[in-house]
N, C-alpha and C positions, 0 to 999 in steps of 0.2 A: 611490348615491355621486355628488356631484357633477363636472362637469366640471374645477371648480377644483382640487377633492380627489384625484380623478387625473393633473391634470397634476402636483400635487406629488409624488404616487407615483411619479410614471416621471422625475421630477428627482430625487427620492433613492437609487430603483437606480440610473440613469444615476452620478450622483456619487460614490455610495459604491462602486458596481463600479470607477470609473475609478482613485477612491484604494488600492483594495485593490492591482489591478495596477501602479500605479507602485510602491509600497512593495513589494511581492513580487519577490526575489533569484531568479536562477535556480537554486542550490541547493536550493531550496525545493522545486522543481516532482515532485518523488518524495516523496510523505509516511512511506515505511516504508521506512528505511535497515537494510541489510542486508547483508552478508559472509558466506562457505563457506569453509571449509576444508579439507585430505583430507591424513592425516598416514598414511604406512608407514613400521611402526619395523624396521629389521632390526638387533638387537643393539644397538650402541649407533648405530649410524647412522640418520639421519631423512628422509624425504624431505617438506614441504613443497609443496601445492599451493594458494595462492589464489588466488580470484575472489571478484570485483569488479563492480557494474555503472559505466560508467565516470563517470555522473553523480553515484556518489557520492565519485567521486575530485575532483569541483568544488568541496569545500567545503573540500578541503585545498590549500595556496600551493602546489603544484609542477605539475598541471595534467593531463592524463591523459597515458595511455599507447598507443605508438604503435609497436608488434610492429619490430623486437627492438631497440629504444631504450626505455628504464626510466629516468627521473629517478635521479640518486643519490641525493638526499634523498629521494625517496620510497621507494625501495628502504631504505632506510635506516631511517626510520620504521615499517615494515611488518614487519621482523625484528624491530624493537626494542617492537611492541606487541603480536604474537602470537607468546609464550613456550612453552619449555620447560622443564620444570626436573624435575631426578634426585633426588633426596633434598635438594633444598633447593637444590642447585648449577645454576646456570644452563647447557644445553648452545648448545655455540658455535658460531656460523655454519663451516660448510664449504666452502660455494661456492654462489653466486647473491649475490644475487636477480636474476634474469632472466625478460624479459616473452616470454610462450609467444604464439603465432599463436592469435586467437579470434575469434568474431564480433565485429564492430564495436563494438558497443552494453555490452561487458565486457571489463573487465580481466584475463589468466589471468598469473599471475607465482608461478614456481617456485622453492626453496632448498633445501638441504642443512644440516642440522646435525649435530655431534658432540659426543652428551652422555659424560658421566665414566659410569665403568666402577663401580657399586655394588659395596660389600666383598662376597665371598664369604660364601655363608650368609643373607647378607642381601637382604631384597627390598623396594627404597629407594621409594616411591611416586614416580611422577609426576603431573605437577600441566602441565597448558596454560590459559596464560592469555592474555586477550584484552582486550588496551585499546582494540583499533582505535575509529580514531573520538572516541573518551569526549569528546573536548575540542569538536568539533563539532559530535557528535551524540548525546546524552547516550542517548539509547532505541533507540541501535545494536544490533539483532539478529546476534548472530554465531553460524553454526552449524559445531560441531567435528564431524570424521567422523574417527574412528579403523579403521585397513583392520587387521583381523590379520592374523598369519601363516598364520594355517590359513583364511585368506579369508573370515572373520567382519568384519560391522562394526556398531559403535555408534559412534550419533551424541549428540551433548550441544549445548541451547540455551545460549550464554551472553550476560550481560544486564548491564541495568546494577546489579543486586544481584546476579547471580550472574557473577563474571568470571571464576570458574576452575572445573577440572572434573579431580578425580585420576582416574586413566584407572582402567578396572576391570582387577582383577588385581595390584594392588601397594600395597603399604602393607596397614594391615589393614584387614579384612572393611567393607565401607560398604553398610547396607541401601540408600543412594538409587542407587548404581550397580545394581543390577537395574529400579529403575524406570526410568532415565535418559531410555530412549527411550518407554515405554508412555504408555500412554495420558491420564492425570493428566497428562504432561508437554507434551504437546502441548494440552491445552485450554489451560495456560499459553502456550503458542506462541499459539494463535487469538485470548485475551485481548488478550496485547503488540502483536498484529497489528490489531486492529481499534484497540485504543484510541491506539495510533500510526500508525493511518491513517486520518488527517483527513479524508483525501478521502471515505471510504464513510460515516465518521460525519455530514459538512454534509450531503450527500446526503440524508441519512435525516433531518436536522433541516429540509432542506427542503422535504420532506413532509408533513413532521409542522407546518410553524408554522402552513396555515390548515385543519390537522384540529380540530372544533368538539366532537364525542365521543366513548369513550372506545370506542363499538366501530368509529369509525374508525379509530383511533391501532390497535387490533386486527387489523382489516382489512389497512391497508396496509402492517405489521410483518411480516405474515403473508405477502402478496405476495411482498415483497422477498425474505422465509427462502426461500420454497420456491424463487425464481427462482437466486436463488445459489446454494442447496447442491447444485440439479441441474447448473450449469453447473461449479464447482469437482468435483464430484465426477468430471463426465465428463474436466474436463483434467487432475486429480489421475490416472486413470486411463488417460490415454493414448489416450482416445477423439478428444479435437479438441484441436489445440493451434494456435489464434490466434497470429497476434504478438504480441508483449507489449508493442512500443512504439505498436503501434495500440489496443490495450484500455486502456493508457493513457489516453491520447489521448480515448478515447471515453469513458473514467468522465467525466472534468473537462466534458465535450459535455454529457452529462447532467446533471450538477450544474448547470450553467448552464439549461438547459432545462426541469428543472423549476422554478428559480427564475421565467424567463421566464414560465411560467405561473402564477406565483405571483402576478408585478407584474402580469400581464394582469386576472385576479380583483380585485386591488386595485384598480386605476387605471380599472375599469369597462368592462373587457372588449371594446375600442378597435383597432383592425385593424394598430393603429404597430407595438405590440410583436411578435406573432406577423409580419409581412411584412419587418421588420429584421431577424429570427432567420432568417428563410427564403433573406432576400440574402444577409447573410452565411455562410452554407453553400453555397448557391451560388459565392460567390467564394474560399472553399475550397474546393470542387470546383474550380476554374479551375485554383487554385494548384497541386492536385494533379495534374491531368494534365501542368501544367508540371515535373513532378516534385518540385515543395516540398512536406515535410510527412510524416506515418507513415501517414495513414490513406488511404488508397483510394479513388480520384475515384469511385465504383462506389455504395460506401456511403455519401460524402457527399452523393452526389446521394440514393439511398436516402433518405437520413434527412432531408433538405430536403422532399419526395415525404411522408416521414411526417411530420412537425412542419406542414407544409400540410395536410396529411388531420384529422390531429387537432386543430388549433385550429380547425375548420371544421364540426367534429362537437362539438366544445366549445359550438361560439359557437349551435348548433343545440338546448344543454339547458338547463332553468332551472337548473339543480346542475350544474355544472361539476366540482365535485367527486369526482361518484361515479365517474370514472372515473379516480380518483389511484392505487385500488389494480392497474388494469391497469397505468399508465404505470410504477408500484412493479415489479410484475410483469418486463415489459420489458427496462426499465432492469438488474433485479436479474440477469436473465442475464449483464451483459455484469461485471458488478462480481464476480461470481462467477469468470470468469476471473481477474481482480486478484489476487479470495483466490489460487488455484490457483498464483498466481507461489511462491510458498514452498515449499510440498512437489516441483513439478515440477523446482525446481531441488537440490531433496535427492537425487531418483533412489532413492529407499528403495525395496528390495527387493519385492518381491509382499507376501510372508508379513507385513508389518511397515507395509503401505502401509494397509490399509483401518483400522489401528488409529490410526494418525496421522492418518489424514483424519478419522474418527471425533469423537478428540478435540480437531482444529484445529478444525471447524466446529462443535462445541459451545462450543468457548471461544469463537468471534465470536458466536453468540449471545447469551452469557453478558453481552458487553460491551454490542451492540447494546440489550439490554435495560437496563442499568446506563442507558445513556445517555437512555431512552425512561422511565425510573423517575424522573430528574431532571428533564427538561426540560418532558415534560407537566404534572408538578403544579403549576410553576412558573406555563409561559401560559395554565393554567384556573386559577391564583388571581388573575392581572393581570389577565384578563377582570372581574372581579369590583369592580374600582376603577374608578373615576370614567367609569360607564359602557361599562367597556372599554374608554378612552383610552390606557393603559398599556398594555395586550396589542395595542393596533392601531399606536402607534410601535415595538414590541419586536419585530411581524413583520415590518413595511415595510421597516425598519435591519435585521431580521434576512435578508431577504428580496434586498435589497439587495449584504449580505456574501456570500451567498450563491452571487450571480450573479457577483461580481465573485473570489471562487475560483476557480468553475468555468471561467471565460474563462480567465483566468492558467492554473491548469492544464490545459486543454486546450491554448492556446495554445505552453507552454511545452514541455510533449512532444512535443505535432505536430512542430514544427518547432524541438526541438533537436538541433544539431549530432554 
């Protein structure tokens, strides 16, 4: 590759990185919007519990919430989009909405309802339904938990095709209420999960755009599975639980850093890019022990220490490459935590937990593959045109976009408020 040919490379990340993050909203900076619920019914009374992470309260006008101050509008909006309803009749607010003391980083806001009193003899279905979100966030994950009386609970996803869920036990007989929670339901859960989160999919597209065969596209698929379903498994299970706004933080690091290594390959393999990756984590490190930022001046220095190690061991093989499916590897641990943000925040029981994990991390397989089905037969047929001219601007631009996600969300986690 020529020197001229590389410096255009590292003008069109440089470029398109910069325009991605000016267009990029802070709403944005969470790819997988998500809401909990926890309903105990006693008779006709309801108790109401949600949560919130408070960055998805940014995308609504009233702004978060600040323990025991609740916006009225948004208390307001909250009742009026996670319903209950008795045989058709709506049950009506009691008393709240009011915001509960929680960690920082989430919103916990309690109510009360009183639904009508079903005719005698009769057993009226209910029916919970959930709009939260629809209007900003069309592929909002809302999960219902119903607490029984006799200290049973099921849980139900609902979605933007599925918004309601008649509780089991009323109305007549519904085969899907015995599945609700099993297993089938949740590969749906890991499906919505992965295909509404952007951030693991570029990741894996950034991989994948200078893999040249098809048993590397294998290889480094392969990486990535087993690094995540070890790591989602152990914090599904209560073995290691990370912070969530430092793993954050750390997917969008990655995303970017493989990209970085991606323009280094293209742009000819040139000391700029890898020593501009390395200052800038270092001046995150700074930033951190000043206390700006989620992730920990410990590990930034760490991983400035590793991105120096390994572009150095890079710059040392004629195939830079073969070592994409370690970096897969790696990386796949930390994105593994990510997956794990869902189930750990369900708290599902023992008995009920390893069948949810089960079929959550089949379902993100199921996607990850969907995504690697389309995208590879595409850049091995562009190779194929005018010399490969078409597949070498579609990874540069792509390669590019890439980088300039991963800044933005890295950037945007680290150091949101």
């Amino acid at each position: 590759m020529s020197r001229a040919h590389g410096s255009i490379c590292a003008a069109i990340l440089a470029g398109v990185s910069g325009l991605v993050l000016l267009a990029a909203s802070p709403g944005e900076a969470h790819t997988r919007s998500t809401s909990y619920s926890s309903w105990e019914i006693d008779g006709a009374r309801v108790r109401v519990l949600f949560r919130i992470p408070q960055l998805e309260l940014t995308r609504l006008p009233w702004g978060i919430v600040s323990p025991p101050s609740l916006p009225p509008p948004l208390g307001a909006y909250l009742v009026g989009a996670l319903r209950l309803e008795v045989g058709g009749e709506p049950c009506l607010l009691r008393s709240g909405p009011r915001a509960l003391s929680s960690p920082p980083e989430r919103a916990l806001i309690e109510w009360e309802l009183q639904c009508p009193e079903a005719p005698p003899g009769e057993d009226a279905p209910r029916w919970i339904t959930s709009d939260v979100l629809k209007e900003v966030a069309p592929s909002h994950l809302h999960f219902a938990r119903l607490r029984g009386g006799g200290g049973g609970i099921t849980e139900r996803v609902l979605n933007d095709s599925e918004r309601s869920w008649r509780l089991p036990g009323t109305g007549p007989s519904d085969p899907g209420d015995a599945e609700g929670s099993g297993l089938l339901r949740y590969i749906r859960v890991g499906v919505d999960h992965i295909v509404t989160g952007y951030d693991h999919l570029v990741f894996l597209l950034g991989l994948l755009l200078l893999a040249r065969r098809v048993g590397q596209v294998v290889t480094i698929v392969t990486g990535f599975t087993l690094a995540h379903s070890l790591t989602l498994a152990l914090a599904a299970l209560g073995r290691l639980q990370p912070e969530a706004a430092a793993v954050e933080a750390l997917i969008g690091l990655s995303i970017a850093l493989v990209a970085v290594e991606n323009g280094w390959v293209l742009s000819g393999r040139g000391r700029a890019l890898p020593a501009a990756t390395v200052v800038g984590m270092l001046a995150m490190a700074g930033a951190a022990v000043l206390g700006a930022g989620a992730i920990p001046a410990g590990t930034l220095l760490g991983l400035a220490l590793f991105t120096g190690c390994y572009f150095g061991l890079l710059g040392l093989l004629e195939a830079p490459l073969r070592l994409r499916t370690a970096i897969a590897f790696c990386f796949g641990l930390i994105h593994g935590f990510g997956f794990a943000g869902v189930l750990t925040e369900l708290a599902l029981p023992q008995g009920r937990l390893i069948p949810a994990l089960l079929g959550f991390n089949l379902g993100v397989e199921l996607g990850q593959l969907v995504l690697v089905a389309i995208c590879w037969p595409v850049l091995a047929l562009l190779g194929r045109f005018r010399g490969g001219l078409a597949r070498r601007w579609v990874v540069e631009l792509g390669t590019a976009a890439v980088c300039g996600l991963g800044l933005y969300w890295m950037v945007a986690r680290a150091f949101a408020d």
